[in-house]
C-alpha positions, 0 to 999 in steps of 0.5 A, spaced: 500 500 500 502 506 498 499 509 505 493 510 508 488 516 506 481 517 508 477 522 506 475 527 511 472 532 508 465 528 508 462 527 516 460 521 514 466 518 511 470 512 515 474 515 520 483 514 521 481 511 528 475 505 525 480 503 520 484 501 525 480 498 529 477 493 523 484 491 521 483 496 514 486 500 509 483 505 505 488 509 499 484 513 494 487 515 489 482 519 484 478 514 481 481 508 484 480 506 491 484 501 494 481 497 501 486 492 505 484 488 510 490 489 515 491 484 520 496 479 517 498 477 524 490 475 525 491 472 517 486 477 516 481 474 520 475 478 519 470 481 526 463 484 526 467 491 526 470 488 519 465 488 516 461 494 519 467 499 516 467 496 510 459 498 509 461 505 512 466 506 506 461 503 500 456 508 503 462 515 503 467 514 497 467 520 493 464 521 487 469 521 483 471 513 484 469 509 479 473 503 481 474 499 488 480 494 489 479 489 495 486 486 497 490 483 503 496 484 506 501 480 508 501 472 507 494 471 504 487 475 502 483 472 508 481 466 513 474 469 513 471 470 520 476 471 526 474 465 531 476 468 537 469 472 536 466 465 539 470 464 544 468 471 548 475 475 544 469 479 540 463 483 541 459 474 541 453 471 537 446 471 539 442 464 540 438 466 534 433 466 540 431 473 538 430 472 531 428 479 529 434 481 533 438 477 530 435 478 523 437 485 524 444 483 526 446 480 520 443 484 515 447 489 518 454 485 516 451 483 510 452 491 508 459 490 508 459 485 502 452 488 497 454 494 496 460 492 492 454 490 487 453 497 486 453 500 479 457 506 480 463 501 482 467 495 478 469 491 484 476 487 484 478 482 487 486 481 489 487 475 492 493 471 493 494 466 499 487 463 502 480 466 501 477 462 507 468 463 508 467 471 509 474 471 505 471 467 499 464 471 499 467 477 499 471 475 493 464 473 490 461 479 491 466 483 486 466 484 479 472 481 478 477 476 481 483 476 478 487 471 483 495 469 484 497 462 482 498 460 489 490 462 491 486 458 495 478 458 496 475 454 501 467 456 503 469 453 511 461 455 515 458 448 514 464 445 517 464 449 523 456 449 524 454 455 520 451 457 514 454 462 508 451 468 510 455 474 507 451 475 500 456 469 497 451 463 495 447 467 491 454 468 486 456 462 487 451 458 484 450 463 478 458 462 477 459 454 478 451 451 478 447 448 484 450 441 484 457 443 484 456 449 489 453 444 493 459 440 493 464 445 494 459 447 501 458 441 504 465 438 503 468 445 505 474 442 501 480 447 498 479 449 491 486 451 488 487 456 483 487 453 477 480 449 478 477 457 480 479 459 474 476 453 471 469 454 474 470 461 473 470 464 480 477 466 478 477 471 471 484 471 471 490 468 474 497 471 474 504 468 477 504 472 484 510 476 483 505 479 476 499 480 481 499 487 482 501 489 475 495 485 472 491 488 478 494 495 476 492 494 468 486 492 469 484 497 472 486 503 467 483 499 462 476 499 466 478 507 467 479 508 459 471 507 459 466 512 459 464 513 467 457 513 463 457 507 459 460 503 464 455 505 470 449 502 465 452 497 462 453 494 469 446 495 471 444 492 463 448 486 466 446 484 473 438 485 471 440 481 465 440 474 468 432 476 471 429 478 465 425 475 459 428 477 452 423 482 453 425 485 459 432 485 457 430 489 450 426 493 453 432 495 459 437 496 453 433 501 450 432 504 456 439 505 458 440 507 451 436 512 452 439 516 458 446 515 454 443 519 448 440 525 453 446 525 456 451 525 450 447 529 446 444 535 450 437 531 449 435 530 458 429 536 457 425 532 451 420 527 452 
């Protein structure tokens, strides 16, 4: 990293000292932002106060950032959930007893992943080393994996009792098919990077000394889109896989549509 940077010339943006508790990074630079997770000596082991920052940062990065690039430090990307949290070293779990409360409480964890989603961003993810349960999802939930040869994936939740809840069952599915995600989830078995890009959980596979380098192209070609274009384009894309041909023609005019107006001088016209 090339040193921390946060913004804080908006009252809603993440501050120094919420960085720091989360184990993360944040460099932005124009339109690139830039979060590490920061805890190597934990293996960048995530905690609720992780996932909470990371929606923080999603609802206040500048306008101008168009692409956001997840990595880890040190060793590897992440081995998912900090443990120590079910042993009383964290803010501890509910019984589910509540199940409003609880509902609330992980919806609000979930933020941390969905907004990587959103179309204003293309989300990269930089993975190199081990992306273990909330690491893998939060791989998921980018646009684009571009991963070193020595990556690993393993979804660990159902072998410690638990559920995948951070948004990754959804992408998961849609990339490698029901059977083999089922197969995957429920064997908790290690996925290396050539099987990733095989099943497509990884676009790109680079040796890991070219890891940043293929990151740090990627991301110039994406700038050298039209900012527009590529906000419609990604919100054509994700609507695609829901919509009729119908549907999805129908989208494409309206998407058209906006681009001509706002190419054009023609926002005032019916």
């Amino acid at each position: 990293m090339a040193g921390e940077q946060v913004d804080g010339t908006r009252p809603d943006a993440v501050t120094a000292e919420e960085l720091a508790a989360a184990g993360l990074l944040l460099e932005i630079d124009g339109a690139v932002a830039t979060i590490a997770l920061n805890r190597p000596e934990r293996r960048n082991a995530m905690t609720f106060a992780t996932w909470r920052a990371l929606a923080k940062i999603g609802r206040s990065l500048p306008a101008e950032v168009r692409v956001v690039v997840l990595r880890g430090e040190g060793k590897l990307f992440s081995a998912g959930i900090d443990l120590s949290m079910f042993s009383g070293g964290g803010e501890g779990f509910s019984d589910g007893a509540d199940r409003a409360a609880t509902d609330a409480f992980i919806a609000e964890l979930q933020q941390g992943y969905t907004w990587l989603r959103d179309p204003r961003y293309v989300t990269i993810a930089q993975v190199h080393g081990h992306a273990i349960g909330g690491g893998f999802q939060l791989a998921l939930a980018c646009d684009i994996r571009v991963i070193a040869d020595d990556a690993r994936f393993c979804m660990k939740e159902p072998a410690l009792g638990l559920v995948p809840d951070l948004t990754g069952t959804k992408p998961l599915v849609e990339i490698v098919g029901l059977n083999r995600a089922l197969e995957l989830c429920l064997t908790a078995r290690t996925v290396e990077a050539a099987e990733a890009h095989r099943l497509g959980l990884a676009e790109t596979v680079v040796p890991a000394a070219e890891l940043d380098a293929a990151v740090a192209d990627l991301t110039a070609s994406l700038l050298a889109v039209n900012a527009g274009a590529a906000v419609a384009t990604k919100r054509l894309l994700q609507e695609a896989p829901e919509n009729t041909l119908e549907e999805q023609c129908a989208a494409e005019r309206r998407e058209q549509i906006g681009r001509l107006r706002e190419m054009f001088g023609g926002a005032g016209k019916n």
